[in-house]
N, C-alpha and C positions, 0 to 999 in steps of 0.2 A: 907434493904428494906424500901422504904419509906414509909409514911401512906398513901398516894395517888396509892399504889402498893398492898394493901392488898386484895382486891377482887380476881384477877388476881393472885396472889401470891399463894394464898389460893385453888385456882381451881388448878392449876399446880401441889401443892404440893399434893393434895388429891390425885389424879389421877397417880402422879408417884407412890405415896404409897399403894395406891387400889390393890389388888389380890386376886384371886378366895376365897383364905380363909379369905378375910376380908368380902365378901357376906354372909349376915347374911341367916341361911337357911330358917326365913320369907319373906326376900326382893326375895331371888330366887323363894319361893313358889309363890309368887303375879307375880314375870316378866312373870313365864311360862303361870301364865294366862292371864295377857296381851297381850305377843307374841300371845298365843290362836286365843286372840280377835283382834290383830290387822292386824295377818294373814287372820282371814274371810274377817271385814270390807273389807281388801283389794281384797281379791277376788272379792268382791259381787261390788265393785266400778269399778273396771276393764271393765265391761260391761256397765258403765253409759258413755254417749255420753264427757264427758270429759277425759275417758280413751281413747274412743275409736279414738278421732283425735290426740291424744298425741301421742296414739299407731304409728299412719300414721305419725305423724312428726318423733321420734325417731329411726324408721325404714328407713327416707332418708335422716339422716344426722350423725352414727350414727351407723353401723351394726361391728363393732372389739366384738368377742363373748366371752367376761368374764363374762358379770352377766346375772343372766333371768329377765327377763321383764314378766311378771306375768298377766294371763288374758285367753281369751277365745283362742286366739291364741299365746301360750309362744313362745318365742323368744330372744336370747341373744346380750346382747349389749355392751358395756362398762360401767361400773361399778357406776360412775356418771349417766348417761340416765338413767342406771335400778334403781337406788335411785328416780329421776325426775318420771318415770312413777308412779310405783308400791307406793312414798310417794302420789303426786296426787290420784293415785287408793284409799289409805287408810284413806283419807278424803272426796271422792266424796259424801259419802252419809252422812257426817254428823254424824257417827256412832261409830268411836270411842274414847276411852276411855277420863274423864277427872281429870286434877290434880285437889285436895282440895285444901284450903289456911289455913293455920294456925290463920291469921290476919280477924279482924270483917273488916276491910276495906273494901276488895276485894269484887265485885260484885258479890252475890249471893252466895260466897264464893268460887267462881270457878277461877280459874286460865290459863288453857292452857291444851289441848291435845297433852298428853305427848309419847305415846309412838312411835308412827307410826316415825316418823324422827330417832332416833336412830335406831330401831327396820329395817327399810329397808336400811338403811346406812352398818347396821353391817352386813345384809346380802348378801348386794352388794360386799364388801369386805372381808366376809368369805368367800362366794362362791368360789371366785374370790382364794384365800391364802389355799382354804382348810382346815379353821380353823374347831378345835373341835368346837361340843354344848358346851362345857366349856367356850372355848375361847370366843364364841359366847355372851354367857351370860352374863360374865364377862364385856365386852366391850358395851354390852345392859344399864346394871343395872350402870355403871359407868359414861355414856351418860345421863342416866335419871334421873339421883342423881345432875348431873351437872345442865341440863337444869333449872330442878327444884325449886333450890336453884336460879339459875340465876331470873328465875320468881318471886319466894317470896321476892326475892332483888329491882326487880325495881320497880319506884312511880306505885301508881294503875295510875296517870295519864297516861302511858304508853299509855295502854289500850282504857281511857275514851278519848285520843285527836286522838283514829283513829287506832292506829297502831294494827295489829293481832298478838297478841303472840303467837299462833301458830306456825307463820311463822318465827318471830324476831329470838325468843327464841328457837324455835326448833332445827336452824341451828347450835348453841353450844351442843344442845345434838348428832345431827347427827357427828358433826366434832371431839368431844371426843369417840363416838363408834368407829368410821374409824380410829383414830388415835390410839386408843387402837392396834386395829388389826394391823394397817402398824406399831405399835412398837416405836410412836413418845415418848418424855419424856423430861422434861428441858424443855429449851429454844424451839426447834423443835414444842411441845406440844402449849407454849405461842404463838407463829407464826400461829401454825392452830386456834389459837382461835382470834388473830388477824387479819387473811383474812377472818374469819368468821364473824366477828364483821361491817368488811366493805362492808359485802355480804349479811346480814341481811333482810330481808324488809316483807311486807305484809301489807296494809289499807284496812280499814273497810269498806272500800265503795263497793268493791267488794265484800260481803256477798249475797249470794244470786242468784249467777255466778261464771260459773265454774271457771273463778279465783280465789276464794276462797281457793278450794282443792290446784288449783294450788301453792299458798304459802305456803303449806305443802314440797309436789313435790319439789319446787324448794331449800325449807328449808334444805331438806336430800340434795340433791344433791348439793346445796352449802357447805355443810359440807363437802358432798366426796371429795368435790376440793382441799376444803381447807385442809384437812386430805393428798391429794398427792400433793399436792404443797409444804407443808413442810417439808413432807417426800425425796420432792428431793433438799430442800436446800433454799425456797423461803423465805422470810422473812417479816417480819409486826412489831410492835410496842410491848414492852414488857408490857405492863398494858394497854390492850384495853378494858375490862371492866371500868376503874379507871379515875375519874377525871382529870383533867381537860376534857379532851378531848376526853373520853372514852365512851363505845356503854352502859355505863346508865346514864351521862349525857344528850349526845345527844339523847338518844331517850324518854327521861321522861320531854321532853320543860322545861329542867331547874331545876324541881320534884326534882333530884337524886334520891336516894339509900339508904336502910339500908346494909350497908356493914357486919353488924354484923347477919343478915340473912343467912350470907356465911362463914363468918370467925367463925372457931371453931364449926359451923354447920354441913358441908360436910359429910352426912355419919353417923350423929349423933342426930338425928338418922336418915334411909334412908329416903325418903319421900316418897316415893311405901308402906312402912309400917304405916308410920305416917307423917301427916295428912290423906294417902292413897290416893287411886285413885277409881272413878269410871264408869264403863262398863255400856253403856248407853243398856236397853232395847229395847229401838225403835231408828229408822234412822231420827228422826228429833230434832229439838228445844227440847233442856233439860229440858225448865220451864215446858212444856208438860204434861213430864211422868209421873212424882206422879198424874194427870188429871186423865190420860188414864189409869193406874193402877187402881183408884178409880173406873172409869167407869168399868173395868174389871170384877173388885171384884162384882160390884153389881148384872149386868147381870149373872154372874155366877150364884150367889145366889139364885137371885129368877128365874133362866131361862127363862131372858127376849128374846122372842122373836123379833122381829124385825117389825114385823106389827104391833105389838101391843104401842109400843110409840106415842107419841102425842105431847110432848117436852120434851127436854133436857135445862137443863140452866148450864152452867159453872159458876160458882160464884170465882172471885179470884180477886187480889189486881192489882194495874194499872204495879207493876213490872212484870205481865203475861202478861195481855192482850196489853199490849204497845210493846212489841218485837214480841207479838205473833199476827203479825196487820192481817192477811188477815179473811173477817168474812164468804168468804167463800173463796174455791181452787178450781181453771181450770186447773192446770197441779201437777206435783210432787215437784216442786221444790214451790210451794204458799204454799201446803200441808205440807211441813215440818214447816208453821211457821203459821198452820190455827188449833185452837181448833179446829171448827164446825167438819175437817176434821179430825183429831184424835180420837173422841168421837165418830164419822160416822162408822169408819172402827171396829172397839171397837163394836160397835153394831151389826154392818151387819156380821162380823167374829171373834170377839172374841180374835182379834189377829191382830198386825200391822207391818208386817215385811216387808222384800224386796218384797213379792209378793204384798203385800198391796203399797205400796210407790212408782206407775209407774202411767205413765199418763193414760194408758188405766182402773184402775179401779178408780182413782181421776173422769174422764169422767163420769163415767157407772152411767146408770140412777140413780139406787138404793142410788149408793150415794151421787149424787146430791140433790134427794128427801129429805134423811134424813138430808145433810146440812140445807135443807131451814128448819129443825127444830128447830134447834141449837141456843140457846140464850146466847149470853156473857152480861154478871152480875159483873160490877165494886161494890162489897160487898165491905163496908164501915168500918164493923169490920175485914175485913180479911186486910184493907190496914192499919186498924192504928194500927198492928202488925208490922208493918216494914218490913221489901225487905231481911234481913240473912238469912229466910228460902223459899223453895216455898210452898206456900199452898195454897188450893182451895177446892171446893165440888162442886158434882156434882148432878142435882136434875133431876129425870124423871118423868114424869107424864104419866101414864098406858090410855088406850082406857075405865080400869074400872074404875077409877075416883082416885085410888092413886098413889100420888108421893114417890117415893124411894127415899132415898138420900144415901149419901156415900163421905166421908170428906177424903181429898188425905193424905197419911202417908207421914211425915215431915221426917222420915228418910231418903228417897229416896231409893229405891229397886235398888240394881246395885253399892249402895254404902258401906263406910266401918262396917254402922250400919247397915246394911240390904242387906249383900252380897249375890251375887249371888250363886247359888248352883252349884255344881259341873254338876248337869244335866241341869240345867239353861244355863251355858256358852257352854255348847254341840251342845244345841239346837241351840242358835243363831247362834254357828260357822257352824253345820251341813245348818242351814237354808241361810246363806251367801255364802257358800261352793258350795251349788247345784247350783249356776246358774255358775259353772265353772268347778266342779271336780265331776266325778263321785262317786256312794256309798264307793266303797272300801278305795279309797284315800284318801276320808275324814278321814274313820275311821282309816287308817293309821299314819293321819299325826295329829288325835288326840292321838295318843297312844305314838309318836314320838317327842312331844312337853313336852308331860308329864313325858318323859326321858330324854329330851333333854340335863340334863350334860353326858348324857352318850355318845353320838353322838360321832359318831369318826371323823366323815368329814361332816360340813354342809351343804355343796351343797347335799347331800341325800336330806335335809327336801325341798332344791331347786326342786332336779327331783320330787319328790311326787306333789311340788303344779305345778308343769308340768306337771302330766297326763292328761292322756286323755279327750279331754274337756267331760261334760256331755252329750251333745245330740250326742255325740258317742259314748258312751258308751252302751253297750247292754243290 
């Protein structure tokens, strides 16, 4: 092996070595909650106006019935399309889950949303093979461990010159889940990671349109490809990670690589475990939420009503308020990246989830009003803290002349210091869930997730998130 082959080398070897009992049974305890959450997300995306034309494309180019296609109206497709839909479905709203970084480099310390690309890869091709939840898992947790590693390897410039890791990086985790499943290894393995390398893509420029999701979508489903194109003999470059000429050259303008991120890393430990990941509370901009938790916690407190405010001030450093530009939101999609509107819903309900995050309550008087009260606050001491963690406070001024405040936790709630609770991750899934599965199903396919090495054929947890959509339900 040469030293221009160890990145590449290093994934191949992991991967043919990888087996259910090398899944450590923390990495398995965190997947199942991932799957969890990356199963809702995608429900509750299904129904956003980017699922629903993908739905109508995929449906007339498109209908060979191996995998489901997941949404208000399920439907099976071939195995690739259902990767395409179902990965777009589990990024429309911005909601799930994200990797840490190990490195002070990385912006914010955030990395790339990891699960959803393996996670609908594997079950496009379980489905499809009638794989166990074992097998499932395995081929989950091996995809994610890849990606992972793949991200903490290349320059942050990846990132800062446009590119969406998301979508780059994702496509290696979706094409090692698939290729788990179809049985690739050796050489066969090196092939799916090199048509995946030259299948790659996603820019930043499209944030903010439903392109976005779509580089997820297309991240999985370029992986399924590449997973049976090799599987039937197709061939690509033996070190397509690896210099000269490899997908972290070419996509870091020159940047490269710590290779040593990867080699001897793999697995050691998983990255689901450590650095972790995490399960965002609300469907918008991450800088957000420790905000809108503060806001939470206060109202809670003193049981602020809603007529009773006079203003709000957001006080946070320009690494907030600069991503988070709109100073107020006209639809859902300004909303996910508008304070005034996070602290709004926060006020008027107590709570910001899929019901909150549509255009008709972004519209509605009430919360227009309380946007126009909404003051963003470039604080001075909060910026000469530096940009590694998010922080902010939130200050109200009462009708009786006092201001409340409440200063956001630097932990971040959702994260590996401030994980979410067992009834926590229910509620979101239950709350993403309704606008597609009726009561029962939910609670089925929470009980089924949480079993899931037990699972004897996949496609079960497939027919569950096929029932009966909700508004027919009795």
């Amino acid at each position: 092996m040469s030293e221009q082959q160890r990145a590449t080398s290093a994934v191949v070897d992991f991967i043919d070595r990888t087996r259910w009992r090398d899944c450590p049974p923390e990495a398995v305890r965190i997947a199942k909650r991932c799957v969890l959450d990356g199963l809702g997300v995608m429900l509750a995306g299904s129904t956003q106006d980017a699922g629903r034309i993908l739905r109508g494309y995929v449906q007339t180019v498109d209908a060979k019935p191996e995998s489901t296609a997941f949404g208000p109206e399920p439907f099976r497709s071939g195995a690739s399309s259902a990767a395409l839909l179902n990965g777009t479905s589990g990024h429309a709203l911005d909601w799930d889950d994200t990797q840490l970084a190990t490195s002070p480099d990385r912006i914010f310390g955030l990395l790339t949303h990891p699960t959803v690309p393996p996670m609908v890869a594997a079950l496009a091709i379980g489905e499809r093979q009638h794989a166990s939840g074992k097998a499932f898992l395995e081929a989950f947790l091996t995809g994610f461990e890849v990606e992972c590693k793949i991200a903490e390897a290349i320059s942050p410039g990846h990132y800062r010159k446009g590119f969406h890791s998301s979508g780059t990086v994702g496509t290696f985790g979706a094409a090692v889940a698939a290729g788990r499943l179809l049985g690739l290894e050796g050489d066969r393995m090196a092939h799916a990671l090199a048509i995946a390398a030259s299948s790659a893509s996603g820019i930043r420029v499209n944030f903010g349109s439903m392109t976005k999701p779509l580089h997820v979508g297309r991240a999985a489903q370029n992986g399924v490809v590449a997973a049976e194109l090799a599987a039937r003999g197709f061939t690509g470059g033996r070190d397509a990670l690896d210099p000269p000429w490899g997908f972290f050259q070419a996509f870091s303008h020159g940047e490269g690589f710590d290779a040593d991120r990867i080699v001897g890393r793999l697995g050691d430990p998983h990255a689901i475990v450590w650095p972790g990941v995490s399960i965002k509370p609300y469907p918008c901009g991450v800088l957000g939420h420790p905000t809108m938790d503060a806001m939470r916690r206060l109202v809670i407190a003193h049981d602020v009503q809603p007529e009773r405010i006079v203003r709000i001030r957001v006080r946070a450093g320009s690494n907030i308020l600069n991503p988070l530009r709109y100073p107020t939101a006209s639809n859902e999609l300004e909303a996910k990246f508008c304070p005034a509107f996070m602290v709004s819903a926060i006020a008027l309900r107590r709570k910001a989830g899929v019901h909150e995050f549509n255009d008709e309550f972004v519209r509605s008087a009430p919360v227009q009003a309380m946007m126009r009260r909404v003051e963003r606050v470039l604080d001075p001491e909060i910026e000469a803290k530096g940009w590694e963690k998010i922080r902010s406070t939130v200050e109200v001024d009462l009708d009786d002349g006092r201001t409340l405040v409440e200063g956001a936790d630097e932990r971040y709630r959702g994260g590996p210091d401030l994980p979410f609770t067992r009834e926590e991750l229910h509620e979101k899934f239950s709350d993403c869930a309704s606008l597609v599965l009726p009561p029962p199903a939910i609670d089925e396919t929470v009980g089924m997730v949480e079993a899931l090495e037990d699972l004897s054929d996949v496609s079960e947890l497939s027919r569950l998130l096929s029932a009966a959509p909700a508004a027919a339900a009795p």
